[in-house]
C-alpha positions as CSV (number, residue, x, y, z in Angstrom):
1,X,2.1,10.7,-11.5
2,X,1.3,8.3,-14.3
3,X,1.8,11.6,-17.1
4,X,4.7,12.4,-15.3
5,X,6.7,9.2,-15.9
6,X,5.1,8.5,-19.0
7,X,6.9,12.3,-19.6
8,X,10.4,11.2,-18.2
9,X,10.0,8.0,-20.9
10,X,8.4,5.0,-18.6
11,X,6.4,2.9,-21.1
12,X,3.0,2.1,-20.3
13,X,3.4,-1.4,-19.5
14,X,6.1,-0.2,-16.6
15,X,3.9,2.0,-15.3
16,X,2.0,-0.1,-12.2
17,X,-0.6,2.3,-10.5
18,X,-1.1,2.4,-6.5
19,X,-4.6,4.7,-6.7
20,X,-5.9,3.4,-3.3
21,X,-4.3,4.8,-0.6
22,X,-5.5,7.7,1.3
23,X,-2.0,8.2,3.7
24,X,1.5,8.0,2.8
25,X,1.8,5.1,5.8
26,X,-1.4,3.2,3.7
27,X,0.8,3.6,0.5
28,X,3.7,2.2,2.0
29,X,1.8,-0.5,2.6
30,X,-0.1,-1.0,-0.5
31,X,3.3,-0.5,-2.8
32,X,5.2,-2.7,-1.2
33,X,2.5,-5.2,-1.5
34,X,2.6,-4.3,-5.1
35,X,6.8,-5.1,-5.1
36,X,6.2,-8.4,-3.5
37,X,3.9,-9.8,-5.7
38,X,6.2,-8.8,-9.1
39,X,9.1,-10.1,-6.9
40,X,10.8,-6.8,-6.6
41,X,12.8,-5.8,-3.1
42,X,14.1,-2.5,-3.9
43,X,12.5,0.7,-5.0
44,X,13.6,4.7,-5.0
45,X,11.1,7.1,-3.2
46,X,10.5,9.9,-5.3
47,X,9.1,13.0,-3.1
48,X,9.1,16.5,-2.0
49,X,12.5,17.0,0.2
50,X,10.4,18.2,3.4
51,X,8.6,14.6,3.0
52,X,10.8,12.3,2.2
53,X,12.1,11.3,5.6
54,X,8.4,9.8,6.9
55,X,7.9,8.4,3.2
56,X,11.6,6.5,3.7
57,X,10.5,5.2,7.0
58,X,7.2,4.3,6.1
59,X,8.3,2.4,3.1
60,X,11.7,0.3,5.5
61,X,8.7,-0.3,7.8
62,X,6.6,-2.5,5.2
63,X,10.2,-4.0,4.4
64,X,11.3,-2.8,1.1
65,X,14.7,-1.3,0.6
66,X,14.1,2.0,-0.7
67,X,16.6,5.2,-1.4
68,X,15.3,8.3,-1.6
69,X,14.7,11.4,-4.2
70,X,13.4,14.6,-3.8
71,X,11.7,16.6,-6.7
72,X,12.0,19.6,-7.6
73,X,8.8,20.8,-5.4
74,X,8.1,22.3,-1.8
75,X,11.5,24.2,-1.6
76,X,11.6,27.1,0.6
77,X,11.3,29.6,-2.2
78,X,8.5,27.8,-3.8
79,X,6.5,27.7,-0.7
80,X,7.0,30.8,0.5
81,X,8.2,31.5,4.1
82,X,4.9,31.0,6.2
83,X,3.9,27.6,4.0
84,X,7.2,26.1,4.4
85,X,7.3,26.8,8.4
86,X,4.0,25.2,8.2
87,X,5.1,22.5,6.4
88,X,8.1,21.6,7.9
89,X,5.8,21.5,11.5
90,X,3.1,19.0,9.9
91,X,6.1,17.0,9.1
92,X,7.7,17.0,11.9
93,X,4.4,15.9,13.5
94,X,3.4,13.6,11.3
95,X,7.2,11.7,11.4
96,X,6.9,11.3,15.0
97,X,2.9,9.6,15.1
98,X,4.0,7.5,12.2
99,X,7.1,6.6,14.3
100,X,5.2,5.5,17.7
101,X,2.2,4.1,15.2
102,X,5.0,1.6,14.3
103,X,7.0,1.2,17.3
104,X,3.8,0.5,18.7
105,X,2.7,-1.7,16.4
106,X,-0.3,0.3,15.9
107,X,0.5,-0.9,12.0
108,X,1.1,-4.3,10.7
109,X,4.0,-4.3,8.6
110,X,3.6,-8.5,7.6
């Protein structure tokens, strides 16, 4: 990610780094830890299409005000028919455990 916005002309000092998380729900977290601390409240979510609706929740969870983007990637043609079923199920699956994970509060969001 860092060589693709270095690419797309971010400078290296505007380049900040989340390299912990192991979940898109744990990067939520983790990045909008990041945006508090340099004082920042808004952000755009840059994703694949199929993945962007859990990454937008996840991130209006931890409280930042996000929009969303979707790359070029995991487009029904690029998949292929079989992988993008599959996809679209995981994700589908995955949105609704994150969903009850937070209306649960299964999470902390403070």
């Amino acid at each position: 990610m860092r060589r693709l916005a270095a690419e797309a002309g971010a400078g290296g000092s505007h380049i900040i780094l989340e390299d912990r998380a192991t979940s898109t729900l744990e990067s939520a977290k983790l990045c909008t830890a990041i945006m508090r601390r340099h004082g920042w409240t808004s952000a755009i979510v840059v994703t694949d299409g199929y993945h962007l609706p859990r990454s937008l929740m996840a991130f209006r969870a931890f409280g930042a005000e996000v929009r969303g983007s979707a790359s070029g990637g995991g487009s029904p043609t690029s998949l292929g028919r079989t992988q993008w079923t599959l996809t679209i199920l995981r994700e589908g699956a995955a949105y609704c455990w994150y969903a009850a994970r937070l209306a649960t509060g299964r999470v902390r969001t403070t």
